[in-house]
N, C-alpha and C positions, 0 to 999 in steps of 0.2 A: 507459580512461575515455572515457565518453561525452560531449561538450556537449551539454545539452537542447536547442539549436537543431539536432542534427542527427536526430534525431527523430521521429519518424513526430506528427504531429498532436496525434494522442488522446492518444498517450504521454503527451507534451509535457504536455499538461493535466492528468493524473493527477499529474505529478512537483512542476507549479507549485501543485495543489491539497495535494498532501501538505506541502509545502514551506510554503503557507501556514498552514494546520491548524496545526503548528509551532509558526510563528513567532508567532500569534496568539493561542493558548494557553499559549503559552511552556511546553511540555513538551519531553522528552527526542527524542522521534520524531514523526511526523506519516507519514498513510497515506491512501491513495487508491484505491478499486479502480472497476473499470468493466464493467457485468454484461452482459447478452447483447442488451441494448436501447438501449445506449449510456447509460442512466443511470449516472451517477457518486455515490458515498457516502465520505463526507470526516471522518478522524479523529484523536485526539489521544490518545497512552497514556493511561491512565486510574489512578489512584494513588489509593487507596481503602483505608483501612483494613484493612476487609474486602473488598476488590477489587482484582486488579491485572490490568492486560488492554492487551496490546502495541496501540499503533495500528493494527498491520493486521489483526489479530482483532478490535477493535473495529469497525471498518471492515466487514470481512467479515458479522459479526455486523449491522450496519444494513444489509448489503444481505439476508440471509436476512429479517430481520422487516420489508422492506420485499416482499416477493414477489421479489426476484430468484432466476432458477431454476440460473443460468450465472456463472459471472467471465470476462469475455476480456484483462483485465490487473488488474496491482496494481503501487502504486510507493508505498516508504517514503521518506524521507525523514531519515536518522540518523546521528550519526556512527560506528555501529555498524560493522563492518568484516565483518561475516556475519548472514545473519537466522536466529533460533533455528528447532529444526528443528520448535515448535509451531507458529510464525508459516505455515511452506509450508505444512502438514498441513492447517490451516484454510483456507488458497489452494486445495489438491488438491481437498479434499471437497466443494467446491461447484464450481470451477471445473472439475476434473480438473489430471493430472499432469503435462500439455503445459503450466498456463496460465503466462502468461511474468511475474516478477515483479523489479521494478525497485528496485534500491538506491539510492540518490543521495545527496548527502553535502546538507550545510545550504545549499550555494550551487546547488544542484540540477543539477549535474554528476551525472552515472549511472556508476557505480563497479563495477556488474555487474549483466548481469541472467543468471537463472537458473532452473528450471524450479520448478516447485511440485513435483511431483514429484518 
């Protein structure tokens, strides 16, 4: 386990923004990625009849139709204990296989980070 105080920066800000997304939506997960410009895009599982779409694919999904070309991180925010293996797939394709993605539990402690690929 991580404490988000020990944390590189940026991290830091993706796991507080996921963390908030969350708590402010009051959904299951919340997610944060950060594209090759340092813009940041901020999300909340999505529960939809006809839709259903993890936070961090939602996420990922607002930084493609925003023009981002790159990811250089992602941090969920869940009490999830693994991210599904569609979650990374969506990290990889845009980011690539290297990009580094963050679990963190609801009090935004980092629980593992792990490769998209």
């Amino acid at each position: 386990m991580t404490e988000s105080n020990a944390l590189d920066p940026e991290d830091r800000k993706i796991v507080t923004l996921a963390r908030s997304a969350r708590a402010r939506n009051g959904v299951p997960e919340g997610a944060a990625v950060r594209d090759e410009t340092g813009r940041t895009y901020v999300a909340g599982s999505v529960e939809l009849a006809s839709l259903k779409l993890s936070a961090l694919r939602t996420a990922v999904a607002m930084a493609v139709a925003s023009g981002a070309r790159s990811l250089e991180a992602a941090a969920v925010v869940s009490d999830a204990e693994a991210l599904p293996v569609e979650d990374l797939a969506a990290v990889a394709d845009l980011g690539g296989p290297e990009t580094p993605v963050l679990l963190a539990s609801p009090d935004g402690t980092v629980r593992s980070t792990v490769s998209a690929g």
